[in-house]
N, CA, C and O of each residue as an XYZ file, in Angstrom:
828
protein
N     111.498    155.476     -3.745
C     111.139    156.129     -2.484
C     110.261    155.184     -1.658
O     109.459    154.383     -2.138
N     110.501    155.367     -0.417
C     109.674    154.343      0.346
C     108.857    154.703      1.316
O     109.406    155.246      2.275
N     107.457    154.537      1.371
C     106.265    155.075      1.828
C     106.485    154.661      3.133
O     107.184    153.684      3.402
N     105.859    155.434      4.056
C     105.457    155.181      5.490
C     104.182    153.933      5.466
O     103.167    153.910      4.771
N     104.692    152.872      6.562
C     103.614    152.465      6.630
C     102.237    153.342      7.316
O     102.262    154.052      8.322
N     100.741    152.959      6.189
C      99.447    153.544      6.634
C      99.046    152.946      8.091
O      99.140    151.808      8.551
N      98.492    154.343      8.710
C      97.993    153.827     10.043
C      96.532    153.280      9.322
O      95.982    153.842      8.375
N      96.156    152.322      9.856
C      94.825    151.694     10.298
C      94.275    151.846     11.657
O      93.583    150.898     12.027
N      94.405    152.698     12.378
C      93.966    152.596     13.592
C      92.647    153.394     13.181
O      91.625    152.827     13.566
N      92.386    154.929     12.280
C      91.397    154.960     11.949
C      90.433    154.228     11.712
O      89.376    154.269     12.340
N      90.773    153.195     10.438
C      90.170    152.202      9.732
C      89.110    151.138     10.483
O      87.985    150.796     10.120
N      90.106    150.628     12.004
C      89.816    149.374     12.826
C      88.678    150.199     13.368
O      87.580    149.641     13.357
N      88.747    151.556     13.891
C      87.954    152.214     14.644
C      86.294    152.296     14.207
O      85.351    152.158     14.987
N      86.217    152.543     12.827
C      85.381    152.934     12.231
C      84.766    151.517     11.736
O      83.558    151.484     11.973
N      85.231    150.380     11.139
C      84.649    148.431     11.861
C      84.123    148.534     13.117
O      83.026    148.179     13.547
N      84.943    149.007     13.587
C      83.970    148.306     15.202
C      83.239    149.072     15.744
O      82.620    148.836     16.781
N      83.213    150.243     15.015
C      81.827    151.081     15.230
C      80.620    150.437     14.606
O      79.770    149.837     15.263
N      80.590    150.610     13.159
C      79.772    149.660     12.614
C      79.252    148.235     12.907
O      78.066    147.906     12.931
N      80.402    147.379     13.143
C      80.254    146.334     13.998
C      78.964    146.205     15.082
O      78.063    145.368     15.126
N      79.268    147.489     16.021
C      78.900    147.801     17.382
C      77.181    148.016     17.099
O      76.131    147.604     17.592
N      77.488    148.662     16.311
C      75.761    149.577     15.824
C      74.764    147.883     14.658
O      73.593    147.556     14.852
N      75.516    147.340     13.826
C      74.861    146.219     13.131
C      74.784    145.243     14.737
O      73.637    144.799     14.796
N      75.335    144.936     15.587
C      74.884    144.190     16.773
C      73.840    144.773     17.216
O      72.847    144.047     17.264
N      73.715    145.793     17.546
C      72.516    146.705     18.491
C      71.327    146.640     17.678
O      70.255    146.512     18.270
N      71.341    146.723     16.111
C      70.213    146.801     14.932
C      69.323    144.706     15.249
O      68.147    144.353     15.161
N      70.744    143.785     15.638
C      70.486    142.847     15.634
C      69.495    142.201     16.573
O      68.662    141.311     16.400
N      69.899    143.042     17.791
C      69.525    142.839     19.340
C      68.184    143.462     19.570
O      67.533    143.182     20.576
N      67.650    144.503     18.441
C      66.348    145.067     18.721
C      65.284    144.061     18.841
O      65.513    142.913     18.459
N      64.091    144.394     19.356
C      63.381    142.933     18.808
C      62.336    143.467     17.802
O      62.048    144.654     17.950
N      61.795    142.883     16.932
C      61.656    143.135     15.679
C      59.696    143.500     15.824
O      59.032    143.314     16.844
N      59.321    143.883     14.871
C      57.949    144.813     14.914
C      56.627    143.658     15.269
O      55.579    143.747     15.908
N      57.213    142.709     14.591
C      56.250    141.197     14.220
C      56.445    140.844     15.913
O      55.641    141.138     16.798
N      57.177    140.443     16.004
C      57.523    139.773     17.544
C      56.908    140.642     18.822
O      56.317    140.118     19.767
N      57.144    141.984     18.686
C      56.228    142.614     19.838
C      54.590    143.039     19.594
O      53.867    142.976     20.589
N      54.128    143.370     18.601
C      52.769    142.704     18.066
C      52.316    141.576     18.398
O      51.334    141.625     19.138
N      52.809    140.235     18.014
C      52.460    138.767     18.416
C      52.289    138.496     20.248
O      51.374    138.018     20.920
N      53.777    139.116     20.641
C      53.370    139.086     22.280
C      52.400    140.148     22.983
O      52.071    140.138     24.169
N      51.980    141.144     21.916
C      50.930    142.355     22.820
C      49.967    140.849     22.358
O      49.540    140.256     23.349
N      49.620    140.238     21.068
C      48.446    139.414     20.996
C      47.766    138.583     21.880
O      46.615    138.361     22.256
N      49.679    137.950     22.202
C      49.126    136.856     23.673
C      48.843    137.171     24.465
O      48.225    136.442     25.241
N      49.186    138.715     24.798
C      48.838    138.796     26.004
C      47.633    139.763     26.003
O      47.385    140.474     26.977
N      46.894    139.762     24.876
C      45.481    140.130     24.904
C      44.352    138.556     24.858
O      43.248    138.457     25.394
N      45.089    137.484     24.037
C      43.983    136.724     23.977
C      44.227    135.771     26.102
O      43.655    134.827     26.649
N      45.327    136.725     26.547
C      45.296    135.895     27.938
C      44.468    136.847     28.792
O      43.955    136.406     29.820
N      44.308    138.074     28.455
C      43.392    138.888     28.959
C      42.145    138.362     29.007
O      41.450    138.332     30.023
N      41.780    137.867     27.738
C      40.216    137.526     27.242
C      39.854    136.454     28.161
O      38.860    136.636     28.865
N      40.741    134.974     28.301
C      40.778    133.911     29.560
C      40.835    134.251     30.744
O      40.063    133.762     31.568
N      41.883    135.278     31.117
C      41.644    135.938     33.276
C      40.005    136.717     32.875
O      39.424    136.903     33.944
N      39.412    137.049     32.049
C      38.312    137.905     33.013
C      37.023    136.328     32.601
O      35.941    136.157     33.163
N      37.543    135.560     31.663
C      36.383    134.754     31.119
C      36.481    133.776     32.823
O      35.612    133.346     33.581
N      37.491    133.761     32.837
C      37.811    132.694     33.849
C      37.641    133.344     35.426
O      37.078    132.511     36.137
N      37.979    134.629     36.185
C      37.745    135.570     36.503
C      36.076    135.258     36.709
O      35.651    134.403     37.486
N      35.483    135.863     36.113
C      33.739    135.396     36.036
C      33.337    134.077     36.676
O      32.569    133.970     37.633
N      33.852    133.237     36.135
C      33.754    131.857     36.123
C      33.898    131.798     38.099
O      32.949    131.657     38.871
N      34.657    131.879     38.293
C      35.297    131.905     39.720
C      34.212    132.510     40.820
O      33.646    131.836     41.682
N      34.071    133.752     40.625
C      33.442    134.567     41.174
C      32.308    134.628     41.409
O      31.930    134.825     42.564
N      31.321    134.452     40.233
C      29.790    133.935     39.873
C      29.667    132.525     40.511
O      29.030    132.334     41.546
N      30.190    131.741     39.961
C      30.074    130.448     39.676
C      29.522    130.236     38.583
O      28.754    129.279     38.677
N      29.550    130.675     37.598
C      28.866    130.617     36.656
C      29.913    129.983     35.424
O      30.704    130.616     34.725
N      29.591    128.343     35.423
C      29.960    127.232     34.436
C      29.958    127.699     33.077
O      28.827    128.137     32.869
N      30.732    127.830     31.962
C      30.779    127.381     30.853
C      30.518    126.457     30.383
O      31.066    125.410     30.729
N      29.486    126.504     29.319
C      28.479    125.593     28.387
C      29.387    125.123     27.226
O      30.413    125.611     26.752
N      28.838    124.273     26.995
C      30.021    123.618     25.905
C      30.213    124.405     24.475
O      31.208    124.403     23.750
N      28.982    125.063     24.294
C      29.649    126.529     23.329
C      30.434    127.516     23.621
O      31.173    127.934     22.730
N      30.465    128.149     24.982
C      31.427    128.693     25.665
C      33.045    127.923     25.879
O      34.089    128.574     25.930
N      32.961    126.443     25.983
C      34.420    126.085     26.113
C      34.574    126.034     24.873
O      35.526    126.742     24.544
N      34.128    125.572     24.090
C      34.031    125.731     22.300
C      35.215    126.883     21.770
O      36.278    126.808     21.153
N      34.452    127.907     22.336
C      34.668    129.636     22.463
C      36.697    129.414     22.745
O      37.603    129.329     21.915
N      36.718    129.387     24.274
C      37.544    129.225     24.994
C      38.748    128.377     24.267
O      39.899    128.808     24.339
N      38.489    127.312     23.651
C      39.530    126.280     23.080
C      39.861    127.270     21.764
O      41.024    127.502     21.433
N      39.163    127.606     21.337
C      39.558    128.426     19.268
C      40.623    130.155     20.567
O      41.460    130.953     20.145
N      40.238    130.091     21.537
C      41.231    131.420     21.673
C      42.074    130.950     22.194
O      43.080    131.645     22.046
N      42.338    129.672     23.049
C      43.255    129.054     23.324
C      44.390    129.254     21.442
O      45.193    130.047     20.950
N      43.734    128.020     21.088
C      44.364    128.313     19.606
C      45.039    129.111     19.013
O      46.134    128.962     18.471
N      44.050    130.455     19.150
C      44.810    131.500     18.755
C      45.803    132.136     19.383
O      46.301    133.108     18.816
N      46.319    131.702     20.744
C      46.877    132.441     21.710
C      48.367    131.390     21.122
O      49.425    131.933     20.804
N      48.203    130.128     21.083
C      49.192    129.506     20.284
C      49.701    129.723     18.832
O      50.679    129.262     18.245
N      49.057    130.280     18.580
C      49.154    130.743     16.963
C      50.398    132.202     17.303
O      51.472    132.296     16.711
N      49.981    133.044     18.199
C      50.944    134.134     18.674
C      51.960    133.569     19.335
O      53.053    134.120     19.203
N      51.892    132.593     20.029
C      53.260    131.798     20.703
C      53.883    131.355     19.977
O      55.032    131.578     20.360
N      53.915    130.680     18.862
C      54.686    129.682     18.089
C      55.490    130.949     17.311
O      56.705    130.919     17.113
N      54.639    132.037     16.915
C      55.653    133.414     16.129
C      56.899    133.607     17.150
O      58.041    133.884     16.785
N      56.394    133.372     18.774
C      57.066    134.414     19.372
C      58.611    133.003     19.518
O      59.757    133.294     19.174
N      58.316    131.923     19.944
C      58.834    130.986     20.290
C      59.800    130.482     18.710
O      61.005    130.675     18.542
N      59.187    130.056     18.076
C      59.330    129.642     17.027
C      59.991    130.705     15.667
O      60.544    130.079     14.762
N      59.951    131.822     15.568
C      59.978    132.831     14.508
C      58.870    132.787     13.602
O      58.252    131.724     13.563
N      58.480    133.759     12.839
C      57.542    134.033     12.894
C      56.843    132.991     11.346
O      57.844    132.405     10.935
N      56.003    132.711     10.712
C      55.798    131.217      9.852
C      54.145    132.024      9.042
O      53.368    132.758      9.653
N      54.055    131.729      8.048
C      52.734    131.786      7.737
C      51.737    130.667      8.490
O      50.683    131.014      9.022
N      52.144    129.469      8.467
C      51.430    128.743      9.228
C      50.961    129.065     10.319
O      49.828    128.670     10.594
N      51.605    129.774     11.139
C      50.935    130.445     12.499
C      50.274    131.238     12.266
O      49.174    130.976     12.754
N      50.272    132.570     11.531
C      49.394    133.269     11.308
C      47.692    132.469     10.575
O      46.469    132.499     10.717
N      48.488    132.007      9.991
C      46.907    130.685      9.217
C      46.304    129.906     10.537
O      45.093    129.689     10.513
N      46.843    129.589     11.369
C      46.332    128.992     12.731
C      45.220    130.030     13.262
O      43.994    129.950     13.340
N      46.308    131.211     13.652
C      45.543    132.427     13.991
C      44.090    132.880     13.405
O      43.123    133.281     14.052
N      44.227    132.682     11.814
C      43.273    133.073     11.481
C      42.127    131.854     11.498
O      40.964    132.254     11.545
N      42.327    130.478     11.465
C      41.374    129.690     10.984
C      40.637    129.698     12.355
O      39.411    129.781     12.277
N      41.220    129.621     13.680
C      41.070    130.003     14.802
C      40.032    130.851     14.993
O      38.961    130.574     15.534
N      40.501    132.293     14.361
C      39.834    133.290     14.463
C      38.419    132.899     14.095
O      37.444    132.955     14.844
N      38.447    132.486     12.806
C      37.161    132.040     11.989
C      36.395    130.994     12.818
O      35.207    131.314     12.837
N      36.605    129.978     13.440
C      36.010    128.918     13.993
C      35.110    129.315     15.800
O      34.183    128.862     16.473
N      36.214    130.496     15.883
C      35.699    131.202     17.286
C      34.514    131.921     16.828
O      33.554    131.888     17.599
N      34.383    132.551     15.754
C      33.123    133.300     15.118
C      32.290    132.815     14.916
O      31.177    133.251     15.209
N      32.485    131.819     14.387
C      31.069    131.018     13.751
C      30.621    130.102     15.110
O      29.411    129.928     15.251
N      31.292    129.667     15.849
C      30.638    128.965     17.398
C      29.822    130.121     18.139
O      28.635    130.005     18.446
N      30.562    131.188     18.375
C      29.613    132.432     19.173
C      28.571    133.036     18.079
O      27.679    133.844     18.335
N      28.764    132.672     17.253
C      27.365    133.530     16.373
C      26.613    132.166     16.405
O      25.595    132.353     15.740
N      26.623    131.311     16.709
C      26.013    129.943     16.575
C      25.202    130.464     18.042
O      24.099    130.987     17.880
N      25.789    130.314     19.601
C      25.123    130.741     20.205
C      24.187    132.342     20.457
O      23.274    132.714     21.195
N      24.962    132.900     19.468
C      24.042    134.028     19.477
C      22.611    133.591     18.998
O      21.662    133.354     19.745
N      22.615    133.531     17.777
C      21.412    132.758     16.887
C      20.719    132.367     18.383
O      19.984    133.245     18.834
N      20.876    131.132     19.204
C      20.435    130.537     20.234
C      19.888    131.455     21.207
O      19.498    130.870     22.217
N      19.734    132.739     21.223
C      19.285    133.803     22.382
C      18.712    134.562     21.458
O      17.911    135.323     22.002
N      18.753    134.693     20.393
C      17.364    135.914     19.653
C      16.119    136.111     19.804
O      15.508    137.097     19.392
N      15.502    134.866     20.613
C      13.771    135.011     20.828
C      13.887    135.835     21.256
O      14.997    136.182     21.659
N      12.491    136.799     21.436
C      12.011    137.973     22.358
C      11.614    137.100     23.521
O      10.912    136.097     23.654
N      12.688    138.243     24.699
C      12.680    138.325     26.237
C      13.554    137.226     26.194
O      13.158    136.622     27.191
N      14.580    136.462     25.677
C      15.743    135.546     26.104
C      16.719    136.448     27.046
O      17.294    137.450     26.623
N      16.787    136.153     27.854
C      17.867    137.030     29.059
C      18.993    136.413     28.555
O      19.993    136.856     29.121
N      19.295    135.423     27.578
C      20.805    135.234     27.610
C      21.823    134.653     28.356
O      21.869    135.050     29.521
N      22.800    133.682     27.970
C      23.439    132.847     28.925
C      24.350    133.614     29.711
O      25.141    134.450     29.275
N      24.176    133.252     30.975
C      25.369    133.876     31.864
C      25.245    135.511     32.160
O      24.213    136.132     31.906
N      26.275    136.041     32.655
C      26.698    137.663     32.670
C      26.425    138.059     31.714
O      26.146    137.470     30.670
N      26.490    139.582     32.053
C      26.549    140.270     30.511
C      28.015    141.039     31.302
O      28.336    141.090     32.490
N      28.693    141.583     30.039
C      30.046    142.131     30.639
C      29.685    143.449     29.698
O      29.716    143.151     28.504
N      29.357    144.808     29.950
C      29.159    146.262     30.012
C      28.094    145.979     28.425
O      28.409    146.390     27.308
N      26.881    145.215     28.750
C      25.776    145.071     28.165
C      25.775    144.003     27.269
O      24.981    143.720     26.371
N      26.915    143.392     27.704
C      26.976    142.225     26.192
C      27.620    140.789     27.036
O      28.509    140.685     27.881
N      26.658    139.703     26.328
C      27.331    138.425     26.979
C      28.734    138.085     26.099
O      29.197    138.310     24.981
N      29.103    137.388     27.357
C      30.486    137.192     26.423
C      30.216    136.295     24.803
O      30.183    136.887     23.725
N      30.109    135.349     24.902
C      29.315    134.807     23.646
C      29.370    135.563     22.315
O      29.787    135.082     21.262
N      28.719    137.272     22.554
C      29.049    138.518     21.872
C      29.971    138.967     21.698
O      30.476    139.337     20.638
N      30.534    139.023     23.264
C      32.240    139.405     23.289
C      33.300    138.963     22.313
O      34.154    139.591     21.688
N      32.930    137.489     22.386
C      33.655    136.296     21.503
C      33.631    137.007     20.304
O      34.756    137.283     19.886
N      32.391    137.511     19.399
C      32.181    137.132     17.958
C      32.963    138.951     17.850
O      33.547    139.226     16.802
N      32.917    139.633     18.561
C      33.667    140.977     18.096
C      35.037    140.679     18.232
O      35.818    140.908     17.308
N      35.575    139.947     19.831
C      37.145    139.752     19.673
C      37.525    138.891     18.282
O      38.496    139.382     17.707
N      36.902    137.593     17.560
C      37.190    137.340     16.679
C      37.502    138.078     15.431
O      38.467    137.922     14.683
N      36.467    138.950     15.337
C      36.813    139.492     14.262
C      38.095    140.628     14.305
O      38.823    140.798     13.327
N      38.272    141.443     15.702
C      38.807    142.197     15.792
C      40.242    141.406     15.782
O      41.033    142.170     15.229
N      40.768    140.455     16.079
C      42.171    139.655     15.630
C      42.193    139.084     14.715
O      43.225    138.413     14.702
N      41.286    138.851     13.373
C      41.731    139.418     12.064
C      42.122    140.306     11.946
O      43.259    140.500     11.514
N      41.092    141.430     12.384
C      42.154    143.016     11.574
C      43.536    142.904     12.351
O      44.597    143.327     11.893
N      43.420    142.408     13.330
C      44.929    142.821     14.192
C      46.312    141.967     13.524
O      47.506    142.261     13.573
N      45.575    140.742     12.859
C      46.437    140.488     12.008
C      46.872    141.006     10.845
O      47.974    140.810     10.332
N      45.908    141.732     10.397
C      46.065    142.296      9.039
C      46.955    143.368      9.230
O      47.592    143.740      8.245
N      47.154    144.046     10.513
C      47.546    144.707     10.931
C      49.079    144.572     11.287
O      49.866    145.518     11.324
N      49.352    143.370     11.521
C      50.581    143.183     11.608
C      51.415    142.992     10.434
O      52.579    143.392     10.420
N      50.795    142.308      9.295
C      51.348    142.092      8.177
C      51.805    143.305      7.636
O      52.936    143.419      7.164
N      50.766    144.458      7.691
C      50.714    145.918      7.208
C      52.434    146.462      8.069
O      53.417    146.558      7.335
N      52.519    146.636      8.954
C      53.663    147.421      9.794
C      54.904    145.790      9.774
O      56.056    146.222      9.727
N      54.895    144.483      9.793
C      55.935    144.162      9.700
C      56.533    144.508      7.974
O      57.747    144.596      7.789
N      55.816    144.634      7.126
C      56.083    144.951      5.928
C      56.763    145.923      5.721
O      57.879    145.806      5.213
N      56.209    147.188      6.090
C      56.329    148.586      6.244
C      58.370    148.433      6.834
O      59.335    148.786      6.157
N      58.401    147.676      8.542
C      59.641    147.811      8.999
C      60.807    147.035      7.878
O      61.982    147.125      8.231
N      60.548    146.352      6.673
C      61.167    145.376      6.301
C      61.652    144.022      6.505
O      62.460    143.477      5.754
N      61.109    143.462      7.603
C      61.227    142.528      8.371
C      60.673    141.094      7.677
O      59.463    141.307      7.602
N      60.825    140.244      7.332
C      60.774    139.175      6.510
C      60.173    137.831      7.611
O      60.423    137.799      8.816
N      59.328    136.761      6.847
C      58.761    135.741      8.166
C      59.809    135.044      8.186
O      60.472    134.863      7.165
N      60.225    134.387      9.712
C      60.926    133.885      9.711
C      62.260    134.324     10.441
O      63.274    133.649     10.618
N      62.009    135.568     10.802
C      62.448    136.425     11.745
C      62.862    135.558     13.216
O      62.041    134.810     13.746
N      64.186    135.769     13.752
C      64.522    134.655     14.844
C      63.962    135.014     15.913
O      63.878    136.205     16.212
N      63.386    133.842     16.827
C      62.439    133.848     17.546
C      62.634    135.003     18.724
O      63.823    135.304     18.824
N      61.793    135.709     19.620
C      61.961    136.450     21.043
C      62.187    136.022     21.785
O      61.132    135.823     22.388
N      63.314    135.475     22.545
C      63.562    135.402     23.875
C      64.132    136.353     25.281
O      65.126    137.062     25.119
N      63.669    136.325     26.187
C      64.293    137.189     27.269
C      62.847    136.889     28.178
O      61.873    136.141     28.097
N      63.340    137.922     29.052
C      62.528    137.438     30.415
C      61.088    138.070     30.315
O      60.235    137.399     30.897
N      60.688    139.078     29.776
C      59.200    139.899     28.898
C      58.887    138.527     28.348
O      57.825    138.061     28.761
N      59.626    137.725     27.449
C      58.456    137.084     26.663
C      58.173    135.737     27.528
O      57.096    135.141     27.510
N      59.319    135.348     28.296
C      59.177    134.154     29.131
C      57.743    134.171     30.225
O      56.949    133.267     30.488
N      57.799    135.283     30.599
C      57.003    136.215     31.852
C      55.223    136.116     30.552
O      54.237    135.459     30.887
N      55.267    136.606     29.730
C      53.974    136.181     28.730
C      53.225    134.491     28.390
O      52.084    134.066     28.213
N      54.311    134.032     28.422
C      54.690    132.754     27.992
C      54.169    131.814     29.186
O      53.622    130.717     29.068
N      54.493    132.557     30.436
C      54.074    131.658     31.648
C      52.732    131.687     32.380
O      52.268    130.896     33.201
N      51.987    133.377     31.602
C      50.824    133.509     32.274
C      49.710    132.606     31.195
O      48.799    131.828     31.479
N      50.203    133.067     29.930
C      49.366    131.993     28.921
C      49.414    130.154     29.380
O      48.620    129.228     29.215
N      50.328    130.237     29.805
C      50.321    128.170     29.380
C      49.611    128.321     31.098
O      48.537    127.725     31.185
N      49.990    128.901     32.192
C      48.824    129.041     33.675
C      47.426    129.073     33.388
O      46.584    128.519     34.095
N      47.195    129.677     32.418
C      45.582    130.017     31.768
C      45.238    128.767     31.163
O      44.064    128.410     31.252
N      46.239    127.883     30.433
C      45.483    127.320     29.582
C      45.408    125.959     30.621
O      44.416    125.237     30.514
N      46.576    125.577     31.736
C      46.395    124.613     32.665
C      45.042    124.821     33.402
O      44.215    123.909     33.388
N      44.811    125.893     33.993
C      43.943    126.534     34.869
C      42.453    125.796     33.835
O      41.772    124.804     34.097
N      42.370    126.660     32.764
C      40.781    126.096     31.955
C      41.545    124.923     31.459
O      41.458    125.169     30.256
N      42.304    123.705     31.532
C      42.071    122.534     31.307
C      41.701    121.791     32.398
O      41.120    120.734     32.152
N      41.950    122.169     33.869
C      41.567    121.538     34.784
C      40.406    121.724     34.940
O      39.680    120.731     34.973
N      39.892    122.897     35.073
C      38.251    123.331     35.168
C      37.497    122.705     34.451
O      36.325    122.466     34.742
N      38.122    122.317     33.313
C      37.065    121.466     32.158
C      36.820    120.202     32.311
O      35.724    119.704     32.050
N      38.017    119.432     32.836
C      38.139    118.042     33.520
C      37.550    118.077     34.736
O      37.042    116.984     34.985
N      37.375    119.029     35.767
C      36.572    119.117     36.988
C      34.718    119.190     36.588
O      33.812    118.548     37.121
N      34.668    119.856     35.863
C      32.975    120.390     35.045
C      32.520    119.437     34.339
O      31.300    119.506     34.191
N      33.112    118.408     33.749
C      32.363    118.030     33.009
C      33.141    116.410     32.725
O      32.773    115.684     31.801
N      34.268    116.027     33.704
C      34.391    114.817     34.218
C      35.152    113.804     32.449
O      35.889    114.290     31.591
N      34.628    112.510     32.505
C      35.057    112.122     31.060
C      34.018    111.607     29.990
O      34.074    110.870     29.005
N      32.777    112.536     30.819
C      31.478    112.393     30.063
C      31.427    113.576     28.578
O      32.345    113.935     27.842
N      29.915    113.947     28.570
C      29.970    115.206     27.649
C      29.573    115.783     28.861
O      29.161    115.201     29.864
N      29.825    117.646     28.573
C      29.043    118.189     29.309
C      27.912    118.631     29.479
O      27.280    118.735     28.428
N      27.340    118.968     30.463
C      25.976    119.590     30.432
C      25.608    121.144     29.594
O      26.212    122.217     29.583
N      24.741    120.832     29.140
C      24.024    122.136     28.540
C      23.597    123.522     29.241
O      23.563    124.690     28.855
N      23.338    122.977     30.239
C      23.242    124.403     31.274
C      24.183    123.923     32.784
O      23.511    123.608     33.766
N      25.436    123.899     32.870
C      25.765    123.240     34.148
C      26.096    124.223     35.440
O      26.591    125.348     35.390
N      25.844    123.770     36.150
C      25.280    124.234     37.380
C      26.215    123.647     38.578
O      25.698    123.662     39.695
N      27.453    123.166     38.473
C      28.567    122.096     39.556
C      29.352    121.447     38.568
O      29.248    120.946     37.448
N      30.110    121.652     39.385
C      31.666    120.479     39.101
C      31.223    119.207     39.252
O      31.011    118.763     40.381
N      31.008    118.387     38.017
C      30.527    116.711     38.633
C      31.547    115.972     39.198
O      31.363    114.877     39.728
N      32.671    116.553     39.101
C      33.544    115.613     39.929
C      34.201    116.006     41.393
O      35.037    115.570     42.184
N      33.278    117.120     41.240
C      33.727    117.629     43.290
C      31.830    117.603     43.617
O      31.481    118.512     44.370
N      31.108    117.019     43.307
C      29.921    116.797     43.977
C      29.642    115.891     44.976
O      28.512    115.836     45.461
């Protein structure tokens, strides 16, 4: 006896459904990757108001303050290279040594303002100099790392995850590296190809 040939049109249907849905699972962007870009675009927050100030006041950054400024630079690269790159323990180790080196410079200038009646360098931003600011954001992007490890774990997501691209991360990507041109010129304007001053007060090279 001789069988009908089986339709497959079911069969094909139900592939390219699956198909359709494993593309869309592919195309999401992954838990690590939008964490890393909320990062950058918190440690670029921390540079527009540091820099922001800077502008407005006139009020120069001291070479513990660019100190400050370069370790969040760092760390802001440490979140770029995940986002650019996929995601690496090495970056996160950037992130953190970063983290650590930004702490111990602002608690360095803290130490430096403890006498009684020191008014403290610069602004205070809602009772606290940045300097302060520094040594809480440091610590607080440890936990935020710890934090990421915790929920990329949780989603199943493995390091090494292929990098974020599209126009969100390009658009992150362009206000960070503006920030970091912006305070490299300021630093080359402030303080020339000397050291800088301890309390500076002008651009030595627009005087």
């Amino acid at each position: 006896m001789v069988l009908p040939p089986r339709d497959r049109s079911a069969e094909i249907l139900v592939l390219t459904v699956a198909e359709m849905g494993t593309t869309e699972m592919s195309e999401q962007r992954p838990v690590g990757a939008i964490l890393n870009m909320l990062g950058l675009l918190g440690i670029s927050l921390i540079l527009t108001v540091a820099f922001a100030y800077q502008l407005a006041l006139g009020e120069l950054p001291c070479p513990l303050c660019l100190l400050q400024r370069a370790g969040f630079i760092a760390i802001g690269m440490g979140f770029l290279f995940n986002l650019r790159l996929g995601e690496r323990p090495s970056h996160y180790a950037m992130i953190l040594v970063s983290s650590l080196v930004t702490g111990f410079v602002s608690m360095r200038q803290i130490s430096l303002h403890l006498a009684p009646g020191d008014p403290g360098y610069g602004s205070a931003l809602f009772g606290l100099h940045f300097y302060t600011w520094a040594l809480i954001a440091a610590i607080g992007i440890v936990c935020y790392v710890a934090l990421v490890f915790v929920l990329t774990d949780l989603s199943g997501k493995r390091e090494g995850d292929a990098p974020l691209n599209g126009a969100t991360s390009n658009s992150v990507f362009a206000i960070f590296a503006l920030l970091v041109a912006a305070n490299l010129l300021s630093t080359v304007l402030e303080c020339g190809a000397g050291q800088c001053d301890d309390n500076p007060v002008r651009y030595l090279l627009l005087k």
